[in-house]
LOTI-660141 format. One record per residue (C-alpha): residue number from 1; chain; x negated, y negated, z. Coordinates in Angstrom, 1 decimal. Layout:
pos,unit,xx,yy,zz
NUM,A,X,Y,Z
...
//
This chain:
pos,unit,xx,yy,zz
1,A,-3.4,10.6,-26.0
2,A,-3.1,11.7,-22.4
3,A,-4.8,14.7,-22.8
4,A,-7.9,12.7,-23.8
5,A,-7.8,10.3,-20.7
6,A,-10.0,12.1,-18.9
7,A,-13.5,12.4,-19.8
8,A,-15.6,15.8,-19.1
9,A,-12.6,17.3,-17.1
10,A,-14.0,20.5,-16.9
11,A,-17.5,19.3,-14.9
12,A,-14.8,17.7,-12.9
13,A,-12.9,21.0,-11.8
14,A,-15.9,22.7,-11.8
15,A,-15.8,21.3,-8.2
16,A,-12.6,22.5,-7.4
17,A,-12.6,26.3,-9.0
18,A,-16.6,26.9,-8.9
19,A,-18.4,28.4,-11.4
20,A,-16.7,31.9,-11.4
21,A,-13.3,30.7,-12.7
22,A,-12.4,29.8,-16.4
23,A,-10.1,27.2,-17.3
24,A,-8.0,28.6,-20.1
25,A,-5.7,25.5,-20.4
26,A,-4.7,22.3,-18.9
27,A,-2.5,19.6,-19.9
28,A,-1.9,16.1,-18.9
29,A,1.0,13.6,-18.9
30,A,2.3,10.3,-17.2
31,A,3.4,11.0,-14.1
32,A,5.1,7.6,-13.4
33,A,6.9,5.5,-15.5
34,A,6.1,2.0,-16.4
35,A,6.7,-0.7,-13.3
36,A,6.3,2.0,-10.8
37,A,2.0,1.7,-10.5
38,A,0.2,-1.2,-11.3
39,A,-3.4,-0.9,-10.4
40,A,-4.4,2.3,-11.8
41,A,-2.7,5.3,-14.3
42,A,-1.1,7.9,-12.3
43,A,-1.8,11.2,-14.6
44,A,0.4,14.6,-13.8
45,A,-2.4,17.7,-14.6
46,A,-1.5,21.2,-14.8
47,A,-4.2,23.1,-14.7
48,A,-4.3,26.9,-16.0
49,A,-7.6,29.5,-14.5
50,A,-8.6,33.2,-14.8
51,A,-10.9,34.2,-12.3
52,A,-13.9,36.1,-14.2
53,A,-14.1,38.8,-12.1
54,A,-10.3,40.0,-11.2
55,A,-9.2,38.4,-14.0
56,A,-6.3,37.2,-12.6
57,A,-4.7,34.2,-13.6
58,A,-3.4,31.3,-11.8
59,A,-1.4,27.8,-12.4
60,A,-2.8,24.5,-9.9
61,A,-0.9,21.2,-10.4
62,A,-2.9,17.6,-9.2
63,A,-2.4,14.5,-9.8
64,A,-5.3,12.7,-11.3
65,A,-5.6,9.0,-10.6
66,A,-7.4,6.6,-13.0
67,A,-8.5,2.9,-14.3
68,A,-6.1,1.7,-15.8
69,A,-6.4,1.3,-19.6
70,A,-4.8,-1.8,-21.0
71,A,-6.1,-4.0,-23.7
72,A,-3.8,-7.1,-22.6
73,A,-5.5,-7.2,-18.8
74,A,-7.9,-9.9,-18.4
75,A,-11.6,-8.9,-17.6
76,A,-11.7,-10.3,-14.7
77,A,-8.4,-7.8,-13.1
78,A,-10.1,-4.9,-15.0
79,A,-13.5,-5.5,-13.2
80,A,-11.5,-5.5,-10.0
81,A,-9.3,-2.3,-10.8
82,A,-12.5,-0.4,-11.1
83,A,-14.1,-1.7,-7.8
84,A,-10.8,-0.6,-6.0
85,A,-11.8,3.0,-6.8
86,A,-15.3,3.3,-4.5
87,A,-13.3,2.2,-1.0
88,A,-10.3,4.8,-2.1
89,A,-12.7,7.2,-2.7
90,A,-14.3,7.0,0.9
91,A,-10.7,6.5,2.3
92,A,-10.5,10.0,1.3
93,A,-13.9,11.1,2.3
94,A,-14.5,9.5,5.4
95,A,-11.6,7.5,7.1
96,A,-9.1,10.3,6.9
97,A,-11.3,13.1,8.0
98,A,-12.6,10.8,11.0
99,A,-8.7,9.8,12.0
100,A,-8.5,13.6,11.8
101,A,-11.6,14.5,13.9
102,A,-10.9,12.3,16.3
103,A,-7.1,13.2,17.4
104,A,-8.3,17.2,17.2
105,A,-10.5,15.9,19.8
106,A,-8.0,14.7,22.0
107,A,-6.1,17.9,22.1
108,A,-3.8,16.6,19.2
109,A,-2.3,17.8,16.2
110,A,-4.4,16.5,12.9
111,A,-2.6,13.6,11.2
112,A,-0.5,14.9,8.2
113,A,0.7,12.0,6.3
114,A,-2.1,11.8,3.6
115,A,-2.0,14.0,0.5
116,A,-5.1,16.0,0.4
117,A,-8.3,15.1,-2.2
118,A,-9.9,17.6,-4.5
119,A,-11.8,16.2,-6.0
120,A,-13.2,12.6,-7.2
121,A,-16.2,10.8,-9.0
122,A,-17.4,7.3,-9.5
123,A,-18.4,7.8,-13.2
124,A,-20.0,10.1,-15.7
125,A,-23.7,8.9,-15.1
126,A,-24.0,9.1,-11.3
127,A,-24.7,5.4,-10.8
128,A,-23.3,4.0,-7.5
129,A,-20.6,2.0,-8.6
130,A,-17.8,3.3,-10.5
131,A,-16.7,2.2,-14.0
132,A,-13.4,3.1,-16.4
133,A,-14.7,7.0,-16.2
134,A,-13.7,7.3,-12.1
135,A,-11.1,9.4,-11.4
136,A,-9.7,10.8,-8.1
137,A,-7.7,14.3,-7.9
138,A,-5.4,14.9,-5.5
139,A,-3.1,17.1,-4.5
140,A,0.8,17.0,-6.6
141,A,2.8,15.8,-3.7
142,A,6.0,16.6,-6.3
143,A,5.2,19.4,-6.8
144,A,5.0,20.3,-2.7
145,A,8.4,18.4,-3.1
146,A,7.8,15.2,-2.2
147,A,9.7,11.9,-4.3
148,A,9.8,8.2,-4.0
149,A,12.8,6.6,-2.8
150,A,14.8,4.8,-4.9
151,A,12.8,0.9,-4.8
152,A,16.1,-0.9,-5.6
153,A,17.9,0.6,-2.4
154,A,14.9,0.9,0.2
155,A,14.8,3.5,3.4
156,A,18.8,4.1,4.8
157,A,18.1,4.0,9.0
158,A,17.2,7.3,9.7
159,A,14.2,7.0,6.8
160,A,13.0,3.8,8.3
161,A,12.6,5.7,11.5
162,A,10.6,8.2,10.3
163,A,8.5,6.2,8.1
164,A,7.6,3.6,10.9
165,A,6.6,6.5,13.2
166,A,3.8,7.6,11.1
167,A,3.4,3.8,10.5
168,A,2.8,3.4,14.5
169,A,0.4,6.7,14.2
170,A,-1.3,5.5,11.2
171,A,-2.2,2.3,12.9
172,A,-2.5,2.9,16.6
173,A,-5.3,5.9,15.9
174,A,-7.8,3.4,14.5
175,A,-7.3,0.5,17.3
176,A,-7.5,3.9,19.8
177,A,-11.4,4.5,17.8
178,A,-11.9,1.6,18.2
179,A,-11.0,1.0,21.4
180,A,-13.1,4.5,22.3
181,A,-15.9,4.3,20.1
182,A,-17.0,0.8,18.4
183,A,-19.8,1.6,16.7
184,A,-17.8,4.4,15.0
185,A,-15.0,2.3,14.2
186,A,-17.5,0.2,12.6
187,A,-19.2,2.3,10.3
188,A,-15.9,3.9,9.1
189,A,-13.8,1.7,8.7
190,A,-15.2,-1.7,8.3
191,A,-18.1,-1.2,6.6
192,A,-16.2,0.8,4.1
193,A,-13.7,-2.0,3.7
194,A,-13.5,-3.4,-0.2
195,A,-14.6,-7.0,-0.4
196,A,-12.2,-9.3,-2.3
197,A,-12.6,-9.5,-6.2
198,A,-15.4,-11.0,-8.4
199,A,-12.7,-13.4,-9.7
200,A,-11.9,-14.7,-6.6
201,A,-15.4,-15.7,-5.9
202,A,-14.9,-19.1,-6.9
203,A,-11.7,-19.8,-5.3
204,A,-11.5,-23.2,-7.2
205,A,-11.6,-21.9,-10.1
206,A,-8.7,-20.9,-12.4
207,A,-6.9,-17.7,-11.4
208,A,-7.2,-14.7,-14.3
209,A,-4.3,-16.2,-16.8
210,A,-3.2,-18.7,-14.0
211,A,-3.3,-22.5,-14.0
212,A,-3.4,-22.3,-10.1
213,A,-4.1,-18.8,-9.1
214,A,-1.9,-15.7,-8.5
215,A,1.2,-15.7,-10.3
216,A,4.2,-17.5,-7.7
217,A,7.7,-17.8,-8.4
218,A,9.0,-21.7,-9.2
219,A,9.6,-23.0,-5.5
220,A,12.5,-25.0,-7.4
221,A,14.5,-21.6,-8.0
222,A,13.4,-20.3,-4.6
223,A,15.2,-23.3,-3.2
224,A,18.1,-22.8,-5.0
225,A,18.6,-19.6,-3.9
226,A,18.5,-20.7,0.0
227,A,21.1,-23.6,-1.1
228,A,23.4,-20.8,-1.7
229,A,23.4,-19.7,2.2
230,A,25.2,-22.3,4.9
231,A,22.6,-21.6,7.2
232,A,19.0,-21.5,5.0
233,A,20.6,-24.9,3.0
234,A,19.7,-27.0,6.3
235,A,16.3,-25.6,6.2
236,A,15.0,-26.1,2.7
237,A,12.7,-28.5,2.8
238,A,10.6,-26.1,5.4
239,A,9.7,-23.9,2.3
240,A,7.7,-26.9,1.1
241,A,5.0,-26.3,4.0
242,A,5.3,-22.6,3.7
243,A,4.2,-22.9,-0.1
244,A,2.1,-25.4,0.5
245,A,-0.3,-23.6,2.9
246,A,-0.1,-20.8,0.6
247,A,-1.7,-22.8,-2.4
248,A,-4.1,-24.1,0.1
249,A,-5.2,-20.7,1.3
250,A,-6.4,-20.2,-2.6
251,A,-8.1,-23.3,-2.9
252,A,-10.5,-22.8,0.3
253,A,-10.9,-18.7,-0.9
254,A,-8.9,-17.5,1.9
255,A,-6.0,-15.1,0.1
256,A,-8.8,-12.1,0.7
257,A,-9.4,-12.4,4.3
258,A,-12.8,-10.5,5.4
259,A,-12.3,-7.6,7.8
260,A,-11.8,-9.0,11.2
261,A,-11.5,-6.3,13.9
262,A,-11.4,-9.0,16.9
263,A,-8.9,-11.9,15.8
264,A,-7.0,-9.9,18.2
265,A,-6.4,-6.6,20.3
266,A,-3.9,-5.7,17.4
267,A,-6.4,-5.8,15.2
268,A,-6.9,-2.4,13.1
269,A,-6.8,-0.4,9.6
270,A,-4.8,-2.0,7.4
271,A,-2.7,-0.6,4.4
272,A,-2.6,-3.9,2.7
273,A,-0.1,-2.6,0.7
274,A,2.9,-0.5,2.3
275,A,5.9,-0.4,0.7
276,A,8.2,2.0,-0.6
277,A,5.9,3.3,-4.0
278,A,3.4,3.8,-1.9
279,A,5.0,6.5,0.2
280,A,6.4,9.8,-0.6
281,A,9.1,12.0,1.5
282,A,10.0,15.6,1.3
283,A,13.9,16.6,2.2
284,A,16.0,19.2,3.5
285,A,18.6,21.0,2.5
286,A,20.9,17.9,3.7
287,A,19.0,15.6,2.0
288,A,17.3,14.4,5.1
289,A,13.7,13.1,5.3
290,A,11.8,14.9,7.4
291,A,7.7,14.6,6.2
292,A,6.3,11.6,4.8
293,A,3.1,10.5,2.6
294,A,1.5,7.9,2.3
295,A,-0.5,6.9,-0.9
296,A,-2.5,4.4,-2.7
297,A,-5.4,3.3,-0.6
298,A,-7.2,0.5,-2.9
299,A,-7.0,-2.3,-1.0
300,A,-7.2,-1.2,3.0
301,A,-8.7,-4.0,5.6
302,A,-9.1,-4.6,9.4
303,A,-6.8,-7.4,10.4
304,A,-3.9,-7.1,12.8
305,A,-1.7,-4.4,12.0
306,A,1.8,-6.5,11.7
307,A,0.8,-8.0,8.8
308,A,1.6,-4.2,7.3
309,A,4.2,-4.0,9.7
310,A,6.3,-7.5,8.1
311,A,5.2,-6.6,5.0
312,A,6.8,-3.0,5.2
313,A,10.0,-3.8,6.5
314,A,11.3,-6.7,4.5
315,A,10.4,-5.4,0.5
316,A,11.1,-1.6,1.6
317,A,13.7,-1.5,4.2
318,A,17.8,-1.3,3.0
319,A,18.8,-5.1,3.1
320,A,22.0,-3.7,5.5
321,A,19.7,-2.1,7.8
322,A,17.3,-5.0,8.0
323,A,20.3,-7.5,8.7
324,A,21.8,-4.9,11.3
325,A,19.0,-3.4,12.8
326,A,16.1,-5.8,12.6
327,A,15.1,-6.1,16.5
328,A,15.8,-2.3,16.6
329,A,13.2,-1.4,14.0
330,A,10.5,-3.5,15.6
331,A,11.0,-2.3,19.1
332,A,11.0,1.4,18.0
333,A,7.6,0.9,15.6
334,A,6.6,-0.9,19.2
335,A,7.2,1.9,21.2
336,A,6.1,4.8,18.9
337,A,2.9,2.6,18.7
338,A,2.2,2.7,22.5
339,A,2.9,6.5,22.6
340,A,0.1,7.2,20.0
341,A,-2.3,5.3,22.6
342,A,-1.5,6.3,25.4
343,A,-1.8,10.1,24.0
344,A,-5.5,8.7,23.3
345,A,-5.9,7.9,27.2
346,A,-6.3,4.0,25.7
347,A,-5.2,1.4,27.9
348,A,-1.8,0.2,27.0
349,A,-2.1,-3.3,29.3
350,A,-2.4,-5.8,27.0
351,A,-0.1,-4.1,24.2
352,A,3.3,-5.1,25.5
353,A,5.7,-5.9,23.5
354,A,6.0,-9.6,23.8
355,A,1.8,-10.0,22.9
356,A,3.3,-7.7,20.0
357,A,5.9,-9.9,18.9
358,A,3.9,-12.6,19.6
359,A,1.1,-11.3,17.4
360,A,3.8,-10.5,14.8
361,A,5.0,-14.6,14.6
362,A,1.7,-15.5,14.2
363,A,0.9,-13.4,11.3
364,A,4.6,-13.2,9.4
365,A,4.2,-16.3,7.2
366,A,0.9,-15.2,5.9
367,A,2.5,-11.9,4.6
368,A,5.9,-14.4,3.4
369,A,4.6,-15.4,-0.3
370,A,3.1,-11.9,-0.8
371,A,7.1,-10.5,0.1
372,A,8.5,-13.1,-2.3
373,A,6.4,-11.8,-5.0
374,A,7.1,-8.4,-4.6
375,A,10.9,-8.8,-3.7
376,A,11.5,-10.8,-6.7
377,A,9.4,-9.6,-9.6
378,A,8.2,-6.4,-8.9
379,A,10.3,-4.5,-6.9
380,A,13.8,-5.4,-8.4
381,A,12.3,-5.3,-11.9
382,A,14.1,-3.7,-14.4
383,A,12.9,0.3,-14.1
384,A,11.1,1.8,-16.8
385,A,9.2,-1.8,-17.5
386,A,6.6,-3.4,-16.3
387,A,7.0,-7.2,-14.5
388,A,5.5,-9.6,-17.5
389,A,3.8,-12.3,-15.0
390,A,3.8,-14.5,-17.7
391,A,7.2,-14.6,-18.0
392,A,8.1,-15.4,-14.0
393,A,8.1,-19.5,-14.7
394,A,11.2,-18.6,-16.8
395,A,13.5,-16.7,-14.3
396,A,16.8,-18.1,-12.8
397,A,19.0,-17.4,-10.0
398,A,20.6,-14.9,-12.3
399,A,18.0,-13.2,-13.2
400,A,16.9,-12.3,-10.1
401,A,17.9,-9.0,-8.7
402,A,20.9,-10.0,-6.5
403,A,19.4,-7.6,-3.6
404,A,16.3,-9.6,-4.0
405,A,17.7,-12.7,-3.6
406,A,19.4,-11.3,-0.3
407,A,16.3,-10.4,0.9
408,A,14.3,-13.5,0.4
409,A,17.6,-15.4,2.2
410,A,17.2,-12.8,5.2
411,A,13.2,-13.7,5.5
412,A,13.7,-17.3,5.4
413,A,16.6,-16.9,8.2
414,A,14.1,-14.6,10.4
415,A,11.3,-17.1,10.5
416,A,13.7,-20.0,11.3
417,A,15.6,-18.3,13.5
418,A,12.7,-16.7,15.5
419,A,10.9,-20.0,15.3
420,A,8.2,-18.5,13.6
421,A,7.6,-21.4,11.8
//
């Protein structure tokens, strides 16, 4: 049972209400349905109090975030879910109240696209790792009225505008730390970094349930799928190398990369996983988007920032507004970006826009099998269930989402048609 999910609860919100308020009820449920979350249980908790000396009553709504439990995930990936929790944890703790510190400092407003933390724990033993009992309590951004778009359409124009302005923001202020303040930069955000999974230690190794690795869709469907488009058909055989470096990458260890904060002067906090679940937006009246969240901090690095960039705009962009507005897009995350630095007093020189776009072609083909994953198995799954990995060697052309496979033809058509490969 859900309500059961949590161990010692009340020690837990003893840290939120203090000792002088009573919790007279509380009840969890699933907040999101299956296929929506993979790497940990999102938990809705409702939360009822009387305060013991007014003895007024009140109702608090969080979100609780846990391992996941599942009896069919390997070891290895349930290890790995659990180490995800300490650097999410000091995401919370230390990198948000440092981004927050340090624009306050500059005579700017505090950055308001994180949902707040009220509370989290590594375990039930207070050991320095965590284990299946972490949990992390956060604010209920649904209940502020915030919602996920919809995964299978993506951001319409004006969303992708305001989403890659707190994108610019979210990464500009870390390069502007570090830029102002190494040694700060450092011991923030590097050093607080998660290292790559156990299983991934021994890159030669078999992959968790994988002959060869992480799961990868047949490269024979992916080419049938470009076949289908008079300009990707002539280009084909250029997926070979593009899947090729990608298996090699496993082989010599290299699918974690270790924080690098100077491969380049674009290097800075990485998401490592922003796409569309991963944010949430609040409305008005109109049904316009007018705040933004984002979520889900497991798996943050320090590498250059347009691998997030690439990775944001092809699996959670509208596939119209991609094909329309491409250049757009990049040019406005571009200039938003600069704005945040030069607010900072940083030195804009050797951010222009074609270093940017530079930096961008060097670093789109690593993000390209991660897209392809996402796009095609994950994204467009059916809602309400879960991808079955096992079961990608057996899709077809037709079982693809038809979006997907518009989006994977767009990609291949950008990196040809830039030259990026």
């Amino acid at each position: 049972m859900e309500g059961e999910r949590i161990k010692d609860l009340n020690n837990l919100l003893k840290q939120v209400f203090g000792e002088n308020v009573e919790i007279l009820d509380k009840t969890i449920s699933n907040l999101t349905l299956p296929g929506e979350n993979y790497w940990s249980d999102m938990l809705k908790l409702q939360v009822t109090t009387k305060n013991k000396d007014t003895n007024a009553t009140n109702t608090e709504h969080f979100v609780a975030k846990c391992c996941m439990v599942d009896e069919k995930m390997p070891k290895e990936l349930a290890e790995a879910n659990s180490h995800m929790f300490k650097p999410e944890i000091a995401f919370y703790n230390e990198i948000i109240p440092t981004m927050q510190k340090f624009s306050k400092e500059h005579g700017l407003k505090e950055v308001d696209f994180f949902p707040k933390l009220i509370a989290a724990r590594y375990n039930l033993d207070g050991k320095e790792d965590p284990d299946e009992n972490a949990v992390l309590l956060l604010e209920n951004l649904q209940v502020a009225g915030y919602t996920n778009e919809d995964r299978h359409k993506g951001f319409d124009l004006d969303g992708s505008k305001l989403l890659l302005t707190d994108l610019a923001a979210f990464h500009a202020i870390p390069i502007a730390i570090k830029l102002k303040d190494p040694d700060l930069f450092k011991k923030v955000f590097i050093d607080n970094c998660p290292g790559p999974p156990k299983f991934m230690d021994k890159p030669k190794d078999k992959g968790p349930g994988e002959d060869r690795g992480p799961p990868s869709v047949p490269r024979t469907l992916l080419k049938q799928i470009l076949k289908g488009d008079n300009f990707c058909r002539k280009y084909v055989d250029k997926l070979d190398a593009l899947l090729d470096a990608e298996e090699e990458k496993f082989k010599k260890g290299k699918l974690f990369s270790k924080p690098d904060p100077n491969k380049s002067v674009f290097s800075g906090l990485l998401h490592k996983d922003m796409w569309l679940n991963n944010t949430m937006q609040k409305k008005d009246k109109d049904g316009k988007m007018i705040k933004n969240k984002f979520v889900d901090f497991q798996m943050y690095s320090v590498q250059d920032i347009t691998l997030d960039l690439f990775f944001f705009l092809i699996t959670s962009v509208d596939v119209v507004v991609l094909e329309e507005h491409f250049d757009y897009l990049l040019m406005l995350y571009h200039e938003h970006f600069i704005k945040t630095l030069e607010s900072f007093g940083c030195d804009v020189g050797p951010f222009k826009y074609l270093d940017f776009i530079n930096n961008l072609r060097q670093n789109a083909l690593l993000e390209f099998m991660h897209i392809v994953m996402m796009n095609t198995t994950v994204i467009f799954a059916k809602k309400g269930e879960k991808t079955n990995f096992d079961q990608i060697k057996n899709l077809t052309v037709s079982t693809i989402h038809p979006i997907a496979r518009r989006k994977f033809v767009f990609l291949f058509k950008i990196v040809i048609q830039k030259e990026w490969i």
